[in-house]
C-alpha positions in Angstrom: 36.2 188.7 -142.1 33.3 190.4 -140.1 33.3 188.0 -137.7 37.4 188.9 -137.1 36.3 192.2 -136.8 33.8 191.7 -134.4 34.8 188.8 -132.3 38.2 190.2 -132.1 37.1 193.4 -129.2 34.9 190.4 -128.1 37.8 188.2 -126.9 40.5 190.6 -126.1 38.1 192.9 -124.4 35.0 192.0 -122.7 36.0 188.4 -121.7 38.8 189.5 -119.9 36.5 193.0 -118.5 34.2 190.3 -117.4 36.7 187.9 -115.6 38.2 191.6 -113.6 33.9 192.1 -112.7 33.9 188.4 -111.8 37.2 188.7 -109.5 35.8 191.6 -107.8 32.8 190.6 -106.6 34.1 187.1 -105.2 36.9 189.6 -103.9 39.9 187.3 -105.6 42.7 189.2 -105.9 45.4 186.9 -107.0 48.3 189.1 -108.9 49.1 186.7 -111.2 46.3 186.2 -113.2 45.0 189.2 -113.2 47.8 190.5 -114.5 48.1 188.5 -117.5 44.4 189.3 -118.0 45.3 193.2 -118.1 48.5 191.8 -120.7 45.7 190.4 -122.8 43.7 193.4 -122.9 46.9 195.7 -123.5 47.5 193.3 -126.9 44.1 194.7 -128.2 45.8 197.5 -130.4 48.2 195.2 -132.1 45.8 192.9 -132.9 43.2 195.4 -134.3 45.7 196.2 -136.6 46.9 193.2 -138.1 43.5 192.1 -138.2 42.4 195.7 -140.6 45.8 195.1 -142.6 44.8 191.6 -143.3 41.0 192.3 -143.8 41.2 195.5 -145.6 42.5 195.4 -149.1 43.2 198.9 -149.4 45.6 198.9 -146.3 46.8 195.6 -146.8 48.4 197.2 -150.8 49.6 199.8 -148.8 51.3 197.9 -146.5 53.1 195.8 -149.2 53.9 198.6 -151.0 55.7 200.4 -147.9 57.9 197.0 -146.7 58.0 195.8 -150.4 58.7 199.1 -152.3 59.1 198.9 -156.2 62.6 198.8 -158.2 62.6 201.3 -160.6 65.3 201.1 -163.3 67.8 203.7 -162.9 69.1 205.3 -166.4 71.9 207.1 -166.2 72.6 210.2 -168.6 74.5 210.4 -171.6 77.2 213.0 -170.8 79.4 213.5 -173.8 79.4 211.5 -177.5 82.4 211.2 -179.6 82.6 210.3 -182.9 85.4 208.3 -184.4 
């Protein structure tokens, strides 16, 4: 799971910050790819998190417990008794 955690940033982050660095010194400025590049870097936040749900037992029971909340068994009062 450390490896997630740390090769995670890796990917998203510095291979595409050193693909930008690259660009801009051969002075290639084609929109396109660059652009997805900068998508790719923006999907760093999701991806953090999913990976700390899934890696993090504490978060990951809260999680559960929030989408997957438990039924509790409703019991209703006894208003009035009569005897026959």
């Amino acid at each position: 799971t450390i490896y997630f955690q740390i090769g995670m940033p890796f990917w998203i982050q510095a291979v595409p910050i050193s693909i930008f660095c690259c660009a801009i010194i051969m002075s290639w400025f084609s929109p396109g790819p660059l652009n997805v590049l900068q998508c790719i870097q923006h999907t760093h936040g999701v991806f953090n998190s999913i990976f700390l749900i899934a890696t993090t037992p504490s978060y990951r029971r809260a999680v559960v417990r929030s989408v997957f909340p438990e039924r509790k068994s409703v019991t209703l009062p006894v208003l009035s008794t009569i005897n026959t």
